[in-house]
KESEDO-86936 format. One record per residue (C-alpha): residue in three letters; x, y, z; residue number from 1. Coordinates in nm, 2 decimals. Layout:
+------+--------+--------+--------+-----+
! type !      x !      y !      z ! seq !
+------+--------+--------+--------+-----+
!  ALA !      X !      Y !      Z ! NUM !
...
+------+--------+--------+--------+-----+
***
This chain:
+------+--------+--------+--------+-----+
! type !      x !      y !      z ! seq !
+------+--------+--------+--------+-----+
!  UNK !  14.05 ! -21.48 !  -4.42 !   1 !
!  UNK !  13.79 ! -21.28 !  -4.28 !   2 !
!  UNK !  13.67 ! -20.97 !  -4.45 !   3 !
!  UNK !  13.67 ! -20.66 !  -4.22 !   4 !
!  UNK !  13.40 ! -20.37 !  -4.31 !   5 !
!  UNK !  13.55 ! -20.03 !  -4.47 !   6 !
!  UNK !  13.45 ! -19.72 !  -4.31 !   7 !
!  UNK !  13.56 ! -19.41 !  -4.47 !   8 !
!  UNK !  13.55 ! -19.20 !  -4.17 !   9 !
!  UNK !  13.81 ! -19.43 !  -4.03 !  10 !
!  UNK !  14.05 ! -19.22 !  -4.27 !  11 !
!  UNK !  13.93 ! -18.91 !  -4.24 !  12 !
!  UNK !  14.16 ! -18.75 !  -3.97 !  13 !
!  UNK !  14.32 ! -18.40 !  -4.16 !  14 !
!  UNK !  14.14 ! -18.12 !  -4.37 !  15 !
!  UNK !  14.41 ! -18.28 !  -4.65 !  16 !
!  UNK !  14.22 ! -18.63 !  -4.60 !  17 !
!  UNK !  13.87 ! -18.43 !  -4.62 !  18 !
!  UNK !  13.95 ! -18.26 !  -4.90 !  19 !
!  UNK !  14.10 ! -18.51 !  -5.07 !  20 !
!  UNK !  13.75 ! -18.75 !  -5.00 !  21 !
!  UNK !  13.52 ! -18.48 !  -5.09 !  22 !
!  UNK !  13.70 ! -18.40 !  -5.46 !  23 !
!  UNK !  13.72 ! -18.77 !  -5.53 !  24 !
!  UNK !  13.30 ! -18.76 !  -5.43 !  25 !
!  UNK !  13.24 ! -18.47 !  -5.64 !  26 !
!  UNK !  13.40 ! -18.64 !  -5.94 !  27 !
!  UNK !  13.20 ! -18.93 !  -5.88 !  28 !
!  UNK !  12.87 ! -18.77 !  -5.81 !  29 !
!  UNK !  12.75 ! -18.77 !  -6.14 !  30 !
!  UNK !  12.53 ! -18.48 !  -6.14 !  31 !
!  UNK !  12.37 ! -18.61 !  -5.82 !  32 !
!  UNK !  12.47 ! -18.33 !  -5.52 !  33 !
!  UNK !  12.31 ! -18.62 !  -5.28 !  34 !
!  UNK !  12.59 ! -18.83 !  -5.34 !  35 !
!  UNK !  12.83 ! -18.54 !  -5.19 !  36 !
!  UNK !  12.62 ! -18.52 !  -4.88 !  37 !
!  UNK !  12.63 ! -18.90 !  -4.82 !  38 !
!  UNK !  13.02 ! -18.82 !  -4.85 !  39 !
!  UNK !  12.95 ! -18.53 !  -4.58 !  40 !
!  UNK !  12.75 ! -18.78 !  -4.40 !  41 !
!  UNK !  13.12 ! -18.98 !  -4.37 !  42 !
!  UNK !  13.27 ! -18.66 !  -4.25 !  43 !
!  UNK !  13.05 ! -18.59 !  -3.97 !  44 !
!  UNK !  13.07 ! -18.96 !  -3.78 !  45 !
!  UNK !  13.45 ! -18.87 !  -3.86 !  46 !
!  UNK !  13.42 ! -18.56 !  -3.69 !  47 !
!  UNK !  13.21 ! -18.67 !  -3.40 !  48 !
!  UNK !  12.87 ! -18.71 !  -3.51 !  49 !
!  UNK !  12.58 ! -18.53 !  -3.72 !  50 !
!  UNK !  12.53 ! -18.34 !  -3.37 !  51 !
!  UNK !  12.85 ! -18.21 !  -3.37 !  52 !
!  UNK !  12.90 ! -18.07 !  -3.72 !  53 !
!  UNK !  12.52 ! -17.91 !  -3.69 !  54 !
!  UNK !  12.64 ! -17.72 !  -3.39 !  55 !
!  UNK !  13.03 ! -17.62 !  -3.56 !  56 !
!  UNK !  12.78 ! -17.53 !  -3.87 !  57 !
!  UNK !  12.51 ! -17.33 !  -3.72 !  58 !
!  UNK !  12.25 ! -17.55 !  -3.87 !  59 !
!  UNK !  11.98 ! -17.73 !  -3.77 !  60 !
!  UNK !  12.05 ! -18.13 !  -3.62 !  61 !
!  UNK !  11.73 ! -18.27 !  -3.82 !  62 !
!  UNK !  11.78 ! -18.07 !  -4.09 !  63 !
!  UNK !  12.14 ! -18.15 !  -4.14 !  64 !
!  UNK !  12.05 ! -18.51 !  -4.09 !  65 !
!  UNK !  11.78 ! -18.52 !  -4.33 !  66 !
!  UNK !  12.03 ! -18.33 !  -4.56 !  67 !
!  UNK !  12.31 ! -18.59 !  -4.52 !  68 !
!  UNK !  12.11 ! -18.89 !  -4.60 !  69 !
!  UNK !  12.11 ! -18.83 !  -4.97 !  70 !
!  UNK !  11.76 ! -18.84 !  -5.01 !  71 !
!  UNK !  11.74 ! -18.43 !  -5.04 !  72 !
!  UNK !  11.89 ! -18.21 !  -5.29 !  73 !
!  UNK !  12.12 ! -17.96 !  -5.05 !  74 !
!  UNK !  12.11 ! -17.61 !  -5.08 !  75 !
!  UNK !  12.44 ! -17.44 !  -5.16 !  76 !
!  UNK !  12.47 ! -17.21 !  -4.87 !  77 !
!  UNK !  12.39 ! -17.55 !  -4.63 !  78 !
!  UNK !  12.66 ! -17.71 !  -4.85 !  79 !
!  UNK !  12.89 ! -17.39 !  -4.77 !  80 !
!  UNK !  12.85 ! -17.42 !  -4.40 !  81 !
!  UNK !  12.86 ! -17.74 !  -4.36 !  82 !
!  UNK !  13.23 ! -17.78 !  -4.59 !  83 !
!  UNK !  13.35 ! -17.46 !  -4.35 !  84 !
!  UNK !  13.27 ! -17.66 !  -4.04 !  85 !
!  UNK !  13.50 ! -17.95 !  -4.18 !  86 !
!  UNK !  13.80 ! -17.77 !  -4.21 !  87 !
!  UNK !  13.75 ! -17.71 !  -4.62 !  88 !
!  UNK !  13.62 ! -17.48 !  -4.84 !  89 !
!  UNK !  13.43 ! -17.47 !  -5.20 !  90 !
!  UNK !  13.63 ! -17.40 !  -5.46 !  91 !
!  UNK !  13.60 ! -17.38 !  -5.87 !  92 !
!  UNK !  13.90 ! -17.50 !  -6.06 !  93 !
!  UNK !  13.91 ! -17.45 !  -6.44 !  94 !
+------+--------+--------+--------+-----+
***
């Protein structure tokens, strides 16, 4: 049986499926913020594109692209903008 190739952003239709992906990054990332934004990365092509979220985010294209490749540590007000442009928000849970 053939093996077909997993794309997250395949699943990521709702905030709730957003969210849900981004928490279960966050838990993985280990200290490493990169990781979140190659999660981001997921929710852009799910969203329509890097293109797309830079414009809903007010950001720069480049920028966000460079951000979202995980080779950059992101700066929490990027991080801010780009989660309100996906439909979710930061939050701190104790």
């Amino acid at each position: 049986m053939p093996v077909k190739e997993h794309k997250a952003s395949d699943y990521l239709k709702t905030p709730e499926d957003i969210a849900a992906y981004l928490n279960a990054a966050i838990e993985e990332f280990d200290g490493d913020p990169r990781l979140l934004m190659k999660a981001f990365r997921n929710v852009a092509v799910a969203q329509g594109g890097v293109s797309e979220l830079a414009r809903r985010a007010d950001v720069n294209r480049v920028g966000l692209s460079r951000g979202l490749s995980g080779s950059r540590d992101p700066r929490l007000g990027t991080v801010a903008k780009i989660a309100s442009a996906c439909g979710v928000k930061l939050q701190f849970v104790a």
